[in-house]
C-alpha positions in Angstrom: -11.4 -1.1 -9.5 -9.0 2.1 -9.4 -8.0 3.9 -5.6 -10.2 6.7 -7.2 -13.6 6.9 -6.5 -13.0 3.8 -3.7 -13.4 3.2 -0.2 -12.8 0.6 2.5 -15.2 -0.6 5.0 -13.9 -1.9 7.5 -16.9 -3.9 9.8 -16.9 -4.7 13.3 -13.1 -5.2 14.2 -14.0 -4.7 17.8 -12.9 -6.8 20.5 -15.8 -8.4 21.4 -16.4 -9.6 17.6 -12.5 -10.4 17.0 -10.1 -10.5 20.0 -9.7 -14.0 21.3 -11.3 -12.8 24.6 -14.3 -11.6 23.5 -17.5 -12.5 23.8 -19.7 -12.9 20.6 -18.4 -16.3 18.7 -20.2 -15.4 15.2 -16.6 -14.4 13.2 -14.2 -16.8 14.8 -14.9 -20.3 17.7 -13.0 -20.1 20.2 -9.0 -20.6 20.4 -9.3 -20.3 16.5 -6.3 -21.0 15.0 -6.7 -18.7 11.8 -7.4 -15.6 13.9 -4.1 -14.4 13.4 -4.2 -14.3 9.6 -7.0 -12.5 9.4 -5.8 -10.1 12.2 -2.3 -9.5 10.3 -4.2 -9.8 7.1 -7.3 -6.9 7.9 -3.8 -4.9 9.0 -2.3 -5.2 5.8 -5.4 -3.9 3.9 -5.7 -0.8 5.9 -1.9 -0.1 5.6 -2.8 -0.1 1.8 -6.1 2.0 1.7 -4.3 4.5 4.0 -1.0 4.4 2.3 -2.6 4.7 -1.4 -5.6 7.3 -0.7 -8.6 5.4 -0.1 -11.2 6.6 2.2 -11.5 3.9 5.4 -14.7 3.9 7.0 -14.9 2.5 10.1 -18.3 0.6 11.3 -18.9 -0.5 14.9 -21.8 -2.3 16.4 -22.9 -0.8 20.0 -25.9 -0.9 22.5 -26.8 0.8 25.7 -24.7 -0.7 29.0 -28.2 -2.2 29.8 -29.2 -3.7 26.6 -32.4 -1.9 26.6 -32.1 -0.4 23.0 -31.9 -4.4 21.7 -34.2 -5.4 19.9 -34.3 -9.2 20.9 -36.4 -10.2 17.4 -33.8 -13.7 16.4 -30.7 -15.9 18.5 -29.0 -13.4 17.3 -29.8 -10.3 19.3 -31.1 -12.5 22.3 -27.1 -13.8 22.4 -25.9 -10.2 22.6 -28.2 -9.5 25.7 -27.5 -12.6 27.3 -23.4 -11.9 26.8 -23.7 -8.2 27.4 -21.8 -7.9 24.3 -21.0 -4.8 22.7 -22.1 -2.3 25.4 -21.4 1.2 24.9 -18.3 2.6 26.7 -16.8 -1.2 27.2 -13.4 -3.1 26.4 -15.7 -5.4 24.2 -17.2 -2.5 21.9 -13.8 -0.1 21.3 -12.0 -1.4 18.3 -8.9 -3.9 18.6 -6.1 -2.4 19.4 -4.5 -3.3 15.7 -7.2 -2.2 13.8 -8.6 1.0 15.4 -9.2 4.0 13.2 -7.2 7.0 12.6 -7.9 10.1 14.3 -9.3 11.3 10.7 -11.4 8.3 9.6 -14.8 8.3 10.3 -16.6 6.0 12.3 -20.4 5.2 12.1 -21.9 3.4 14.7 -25.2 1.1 14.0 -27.1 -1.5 15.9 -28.6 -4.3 13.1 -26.7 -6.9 10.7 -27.1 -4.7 7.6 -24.2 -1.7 8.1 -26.7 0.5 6.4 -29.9 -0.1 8.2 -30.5 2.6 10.5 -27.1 4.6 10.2 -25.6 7.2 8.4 -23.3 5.3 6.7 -24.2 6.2 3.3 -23.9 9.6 3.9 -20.6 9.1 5.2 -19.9 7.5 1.4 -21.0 10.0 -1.0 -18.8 12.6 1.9 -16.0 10.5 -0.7 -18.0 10.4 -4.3 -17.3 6.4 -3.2 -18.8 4.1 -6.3 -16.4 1.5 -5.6 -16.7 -0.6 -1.8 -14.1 -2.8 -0.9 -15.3 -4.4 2.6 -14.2 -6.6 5.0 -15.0 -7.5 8.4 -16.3 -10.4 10.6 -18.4 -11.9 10.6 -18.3 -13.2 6.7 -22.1 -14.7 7.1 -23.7 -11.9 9.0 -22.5 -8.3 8.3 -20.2 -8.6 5.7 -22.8 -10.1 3.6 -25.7 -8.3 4.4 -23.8 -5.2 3.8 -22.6 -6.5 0.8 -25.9 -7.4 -0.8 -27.7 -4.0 0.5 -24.5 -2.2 -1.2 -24.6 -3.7 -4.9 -28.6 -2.9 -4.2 -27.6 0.8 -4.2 -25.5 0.7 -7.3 -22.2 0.4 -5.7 -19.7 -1.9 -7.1 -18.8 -4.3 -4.2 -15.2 -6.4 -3.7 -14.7 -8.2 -0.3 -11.5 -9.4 0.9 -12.6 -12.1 1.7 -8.7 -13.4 3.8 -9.8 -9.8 5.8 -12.9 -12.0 7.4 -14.0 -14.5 8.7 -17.0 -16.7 10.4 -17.2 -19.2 12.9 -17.5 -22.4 10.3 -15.0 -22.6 7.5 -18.4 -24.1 5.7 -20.8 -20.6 6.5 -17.2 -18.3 5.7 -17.3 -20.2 2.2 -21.2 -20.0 1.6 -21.3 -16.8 2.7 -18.2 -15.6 -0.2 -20.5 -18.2 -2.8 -23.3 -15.9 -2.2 -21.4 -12.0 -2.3 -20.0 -13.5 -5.5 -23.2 -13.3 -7.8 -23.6 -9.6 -7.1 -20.0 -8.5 -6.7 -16.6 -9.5 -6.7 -14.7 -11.6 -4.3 -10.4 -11.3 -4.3 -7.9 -11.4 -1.7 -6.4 -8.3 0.2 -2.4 -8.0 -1.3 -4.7 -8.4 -5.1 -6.6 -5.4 -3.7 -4.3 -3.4 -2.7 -1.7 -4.5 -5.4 -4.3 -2.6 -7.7 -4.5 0.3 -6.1 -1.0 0.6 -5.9 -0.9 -0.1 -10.1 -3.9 2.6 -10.2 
């Protein structure tokens, strides 16, 4: 993996998915003490995409302020109404404060698991010539690994940094990384940025 012909997603670092005060518990339980790593950690690999050239796209989950546009089909989705997670134009659906995009990333906004599914995400991809994906986000068992799996299904060659994510179980974080790894690669952040930098 070379900085050419890459790009970084980066998934859901909003503050309803990540801050300690939000609402959804999918990427980290409450009071988790390992938040912090992956907070620093997700900092770290943006600092490096941005500082070495590679594209950042941003992806954010959001909903209408009255849920209506949910649709309630799994726990999942019935948790977000019930919370009132996410909502368009809230503190829980902007992006944390140390992880918001730059004024010239884009961000693509969707409303599934899969980042892809109903967004124009790929679009937003081939806008870079991207072959290479490097994502991270939270949570580890939900989008990262949806994402990941749809990704490699489109012929892109996937890496996860997989200290850039997290899930609510150390257990579904590892399963989850067990899984990406038959269809792409799995590596560590500094690793990932370490070889851009030697690209």
């Amino acid at each position: 993996m070379t900085a050419r012909r890459c790009a970084l997603l980066a998934l859901h670092y909003q503050n309803d998915v990540v801050h300690q005060d939000g609402r959804i518990r999918l990427g980290f339980a409450a009071g988790d003490a390992g938040r912090e790593a992956v907070l620093s950690t997700a900092e770290r690999l943006l600092a490096g995409a941005r500082t070495q050239g590679v594209p950042v796209v941003h992806v954010r989950i959001a909903f209408r302020p009255d849920h209506a546009d949910v649709v309630q089909n799994g726990p999942i989705w019935e948790n977000v109404v019930r919370l009132g997670a996410v909502a368009e134009g809230s503190w829980g659906a902007a992006f944390h404060d140390r992880l918001r995009p730059r004024a010239d990333e884009i961000v693509v906004r969707h409303s599934r698991i899969n980042a892809f599914f109903g967004a124009p995400l790929e679009e937003a991809l081939r806008l870079f010539d991207a072959a290479d994906l490097v994502i991270a986000g939270v949570a580890t068992n939900s989008v990262v690994e949806h994402t990941a799996r749809h990704a490699a299904d489109m012929g892109f060659r996937v890496t996860v940094a997989a200290d850039a994510c997290a899930a609510s179980r150390a257990d579904l974080h590892r399963a989850a990384l067990d899984n990406i790894a038959l269809i792409g690669r799995v590596a560590v952040a500094d690793d990932i940025v370490a070889a851009w930098r030697a690209a």
